[in-house]
C-alpha positions in Angstrom: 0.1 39.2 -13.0 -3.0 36.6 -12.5 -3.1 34.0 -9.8 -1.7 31.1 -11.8 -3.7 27.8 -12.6 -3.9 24.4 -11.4 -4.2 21.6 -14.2 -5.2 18.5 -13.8 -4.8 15.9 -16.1 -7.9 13.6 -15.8 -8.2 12.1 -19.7 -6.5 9.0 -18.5 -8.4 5.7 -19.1 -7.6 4.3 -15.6 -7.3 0.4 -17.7 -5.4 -1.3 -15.6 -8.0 -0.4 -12.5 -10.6 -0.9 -14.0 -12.9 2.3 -14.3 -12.3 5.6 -13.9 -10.4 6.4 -10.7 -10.7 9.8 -11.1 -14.6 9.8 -10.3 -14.1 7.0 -7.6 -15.1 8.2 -3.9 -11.9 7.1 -1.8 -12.8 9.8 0.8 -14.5 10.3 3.8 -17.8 11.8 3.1 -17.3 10.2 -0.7 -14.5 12.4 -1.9 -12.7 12.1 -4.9 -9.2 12.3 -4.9 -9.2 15.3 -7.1 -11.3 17.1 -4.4 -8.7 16.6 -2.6 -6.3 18.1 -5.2 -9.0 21.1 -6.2 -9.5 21.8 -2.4 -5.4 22.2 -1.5 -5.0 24.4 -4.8 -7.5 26.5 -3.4 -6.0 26.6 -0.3 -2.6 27.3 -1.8 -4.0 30.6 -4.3 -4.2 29.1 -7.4 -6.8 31.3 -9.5 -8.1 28.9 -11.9 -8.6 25.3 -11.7 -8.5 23.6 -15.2 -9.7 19.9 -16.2 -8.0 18.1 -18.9 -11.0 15.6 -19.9 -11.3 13.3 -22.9 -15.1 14.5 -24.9 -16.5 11.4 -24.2 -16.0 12.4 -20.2 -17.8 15.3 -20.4 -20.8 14.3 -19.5 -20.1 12.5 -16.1 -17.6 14.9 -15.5 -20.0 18.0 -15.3 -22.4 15.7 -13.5 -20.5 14.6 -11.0 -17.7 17.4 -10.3 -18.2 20.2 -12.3 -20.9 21.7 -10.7 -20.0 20.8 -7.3 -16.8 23.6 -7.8 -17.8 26.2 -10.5 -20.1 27.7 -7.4 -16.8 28.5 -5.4 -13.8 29.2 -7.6 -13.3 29.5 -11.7 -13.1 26.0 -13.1 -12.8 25.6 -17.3 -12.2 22.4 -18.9 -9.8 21.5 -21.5 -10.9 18.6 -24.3 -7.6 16.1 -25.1 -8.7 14.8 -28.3 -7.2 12.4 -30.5 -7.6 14.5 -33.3 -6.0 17.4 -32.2 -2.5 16.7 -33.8 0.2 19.3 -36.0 -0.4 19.2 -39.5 0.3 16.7 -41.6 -0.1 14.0 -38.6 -2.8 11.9 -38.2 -4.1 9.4 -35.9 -4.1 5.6 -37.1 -7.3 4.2 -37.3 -9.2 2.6 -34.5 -6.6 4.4 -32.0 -8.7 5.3 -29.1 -6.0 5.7 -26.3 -5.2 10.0 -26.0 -1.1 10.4 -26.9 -0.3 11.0 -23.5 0.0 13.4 -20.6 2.2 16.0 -23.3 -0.4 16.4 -25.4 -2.9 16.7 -22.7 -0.9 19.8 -21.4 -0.9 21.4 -24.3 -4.0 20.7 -25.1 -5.1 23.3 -21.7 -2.8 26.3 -23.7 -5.8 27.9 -24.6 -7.3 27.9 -20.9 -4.2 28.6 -19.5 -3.7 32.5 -18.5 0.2 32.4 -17.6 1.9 30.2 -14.9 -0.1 27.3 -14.1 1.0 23.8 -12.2 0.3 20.3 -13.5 -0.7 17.3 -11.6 -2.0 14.0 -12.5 -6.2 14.0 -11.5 -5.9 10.5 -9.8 -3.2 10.9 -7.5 -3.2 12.2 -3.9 0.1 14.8 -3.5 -0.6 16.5 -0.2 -1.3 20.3 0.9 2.3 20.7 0.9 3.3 19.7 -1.9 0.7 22.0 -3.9 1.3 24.9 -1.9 5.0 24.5 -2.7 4.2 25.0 -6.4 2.3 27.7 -5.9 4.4 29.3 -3.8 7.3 28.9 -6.8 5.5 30.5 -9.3 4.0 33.3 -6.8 7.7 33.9 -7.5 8.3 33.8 -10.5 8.0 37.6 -13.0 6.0 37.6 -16.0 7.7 35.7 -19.1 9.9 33.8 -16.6 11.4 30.5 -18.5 12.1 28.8 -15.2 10.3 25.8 -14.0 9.8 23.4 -11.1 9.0 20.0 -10.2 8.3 19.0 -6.5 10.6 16.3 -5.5 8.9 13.5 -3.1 11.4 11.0 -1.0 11.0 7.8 -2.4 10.2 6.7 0.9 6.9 8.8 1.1 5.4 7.5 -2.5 6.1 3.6 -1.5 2.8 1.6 -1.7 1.8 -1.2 0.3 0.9 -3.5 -2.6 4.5 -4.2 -3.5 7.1 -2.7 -6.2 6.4 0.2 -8.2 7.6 2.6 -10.9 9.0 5.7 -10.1 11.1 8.7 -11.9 14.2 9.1 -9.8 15.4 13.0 -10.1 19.7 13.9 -10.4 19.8 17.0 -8.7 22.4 19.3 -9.7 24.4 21.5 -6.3 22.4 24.1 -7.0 18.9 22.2 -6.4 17.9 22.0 -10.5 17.0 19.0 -12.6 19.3 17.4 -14.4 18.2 14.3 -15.6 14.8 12.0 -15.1 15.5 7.9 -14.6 12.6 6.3 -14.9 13.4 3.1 -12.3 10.7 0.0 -12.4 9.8 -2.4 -9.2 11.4 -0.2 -6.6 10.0 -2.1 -3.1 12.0 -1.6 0.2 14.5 -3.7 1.4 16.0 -2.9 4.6 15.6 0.2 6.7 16.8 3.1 4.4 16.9 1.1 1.1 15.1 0.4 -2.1 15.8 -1.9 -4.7 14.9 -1.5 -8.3 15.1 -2.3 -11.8 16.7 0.0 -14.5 17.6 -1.2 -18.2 18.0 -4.5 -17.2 20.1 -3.9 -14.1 19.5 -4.1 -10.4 20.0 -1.1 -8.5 20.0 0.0 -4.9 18.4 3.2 -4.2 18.5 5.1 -0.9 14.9 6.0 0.5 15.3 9.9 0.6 15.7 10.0 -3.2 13.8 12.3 -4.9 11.3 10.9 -7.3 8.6 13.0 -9.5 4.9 12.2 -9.4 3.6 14.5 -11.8 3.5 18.0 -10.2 5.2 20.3 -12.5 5.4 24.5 -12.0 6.0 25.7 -15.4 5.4 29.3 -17.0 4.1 29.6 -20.3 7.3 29.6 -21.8 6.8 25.8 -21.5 4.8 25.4 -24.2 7.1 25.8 -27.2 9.3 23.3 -25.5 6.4 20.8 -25.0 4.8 21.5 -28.8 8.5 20.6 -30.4 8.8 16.9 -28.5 5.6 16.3 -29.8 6.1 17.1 -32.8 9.6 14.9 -33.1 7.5 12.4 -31.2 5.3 12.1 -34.3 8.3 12.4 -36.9 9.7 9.5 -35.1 6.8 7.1 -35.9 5.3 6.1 -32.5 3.7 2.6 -32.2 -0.2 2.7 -32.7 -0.4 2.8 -28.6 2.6 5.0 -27.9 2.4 8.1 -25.7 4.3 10.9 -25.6 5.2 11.4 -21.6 5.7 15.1 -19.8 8.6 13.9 -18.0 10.0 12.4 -21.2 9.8 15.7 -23.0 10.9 18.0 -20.0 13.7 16.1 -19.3 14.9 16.4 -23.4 14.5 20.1 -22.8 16.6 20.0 -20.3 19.6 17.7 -22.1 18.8 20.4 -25.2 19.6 23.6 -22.8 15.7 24.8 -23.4 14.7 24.2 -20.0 15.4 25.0 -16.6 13.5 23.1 -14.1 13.8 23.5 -9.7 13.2 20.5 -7.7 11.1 21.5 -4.5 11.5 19.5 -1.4 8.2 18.6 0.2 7.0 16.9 3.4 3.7 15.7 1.7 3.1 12.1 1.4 1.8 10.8 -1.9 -0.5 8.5 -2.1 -2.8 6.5 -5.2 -4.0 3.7 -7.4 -3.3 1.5 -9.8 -5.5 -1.7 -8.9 -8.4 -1.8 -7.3 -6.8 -3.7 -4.6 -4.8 -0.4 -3.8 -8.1 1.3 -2.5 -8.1 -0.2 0.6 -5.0 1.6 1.3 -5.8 4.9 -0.3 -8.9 5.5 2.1 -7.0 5.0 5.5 -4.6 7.6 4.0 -7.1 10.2 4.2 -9.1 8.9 7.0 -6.1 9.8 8.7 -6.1 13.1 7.3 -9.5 13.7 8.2 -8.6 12.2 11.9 -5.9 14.9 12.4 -7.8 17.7 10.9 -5.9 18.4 8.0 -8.8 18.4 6.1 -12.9 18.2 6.8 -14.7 15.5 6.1 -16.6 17.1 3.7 -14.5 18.9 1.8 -17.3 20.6 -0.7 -20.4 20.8 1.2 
């Protein structure tokens, strides 16, 4: 069986920051935060590295990161375009925003040779965390229908800036995912404690809670699963800026007995942006890295 593939999703507009983080240099020695991400999954064994880009990226993207990795490891790219939607569906007009981080997965199914892991482009997850996914589906046989998610404590993806949103994972005894609660404004409130905000109640949260950020393990038998939500996401009528989420669709897998999905414990902190504001904070994350020779400064020179 092939080395499995790392995907990152990288169509995202980045609105609320203003630009597009995924090309910003937060780094020492300028690096992007997916250099960060393309440098661990090389690290960890992943085969292929594969970039889910909207067409009007391409351009910047090739200029500015493609050929900086094609020279040391197999890189494809995978286009999420509007268009690209099962018959009879169409797009309303003068939609620009991509339907979400479902549709950019399956949008790489063409690029993807088997098992392959999933990770959002403009986050920072951590060597650990990306060698724990690929350790999982070093594991895994050939048509396996077993997944993973890694599981941060909610302690480790706290920002700085204030509140924020995070996916709070019910673990079942024997360490799978049962059910995905997406939680809003969670901020610290004593030592050991978070308080949040879930349909319309407030709820205290203990710090070592596994949350998801994104980084799934599947095998290909994922794809089915992922092509059905999106298809009763359509049927259903979605507002002219609805997105269809990956968590969303796993997690309805899951309540329909289609998917079975680990939670891997990690020690890696996550770390990211949402406001430009955030940046500040982002770099002395990996300063530090740098500082304690985790990583080079450079890390594609």
């Amino acid at each position: 069986m092939s080395a499995p593939a790392l995907v990152l999703l990288a169509a995202g507009l980045g609105s609320r920051y203003g630009g597009l983080k995924q090309l910003d240099p937060l780094g020492p020695g300028g690096a992007t935060l997916m250099d960060y991400a393309v440098h661990d999954g090389w690290r960890a064994g992943f085969g292929t590295i594969v970039f889910v880009i909207r067409p009007d990226m391409e351009e910047a993207f090739e200029r500015q990161l493609g050929s900086r990795y094609r020279t040391r490891l197999p890189v494809r790219t995978a286009l999420q375009r509007l268009e690209d939607l099962p018959s009879p569906h169409a797009g309303p007009p003068g939609r620009t925003r991509p339907w979400g981080t479902t549709q950019a997965v399956l949008a790489a199914r063409a690029v993807v040779p088997g098992h392959f892991a999933v990770l959002n482009a403009d986050d920072f997850y951590g060597r650990d965390a990306i060698t724990a996914a690929a350790r999982f589906l070093a594991g895994q046989p050939e048509g396996s229908t077993t997944h993973a998610v890694v599981g941060y404590p909610l302690e480790q993806t706290a920002s700085p800036s204030g509140g924020v949103n995070r996916a709070l994972l019910g673990v079942r005894p024997d360490g799978t995912l049962e059910r995905v609660s997406e939680t809003r404004g969670l901020a610290a409130t004593e030592p050991g404690w978070f308080e949040g905000e879930r349909d319309g109640r407030r709820l205290r949260v203990p710090a070592a809670t596994p949350v998801s950020m994104n980084l799934w393990a599947f095998s290909s038998g994922i794809f089915p699963i992922l092509e059905r939500d999106f298809r009763r996401f359509l049927e259903a009528g979605p507002a002219a800026d609805g997105e269809c989420y990956l968590p969303d669709s796993v997690a309805r897998g899951i309540a329909a007995g289609e998917a079975r999905v680990t939670v891997l414990p990690t020690t890696s902190r996550w770390c990211g942006v949402t406001y430009p504001g955030d940046r500040p904070w982002v770099q002395r994350e990996l300063q530090a890295l740098v500082d304690r020779g985790e990583y080079p400064e450079v890390l594609w020179p």
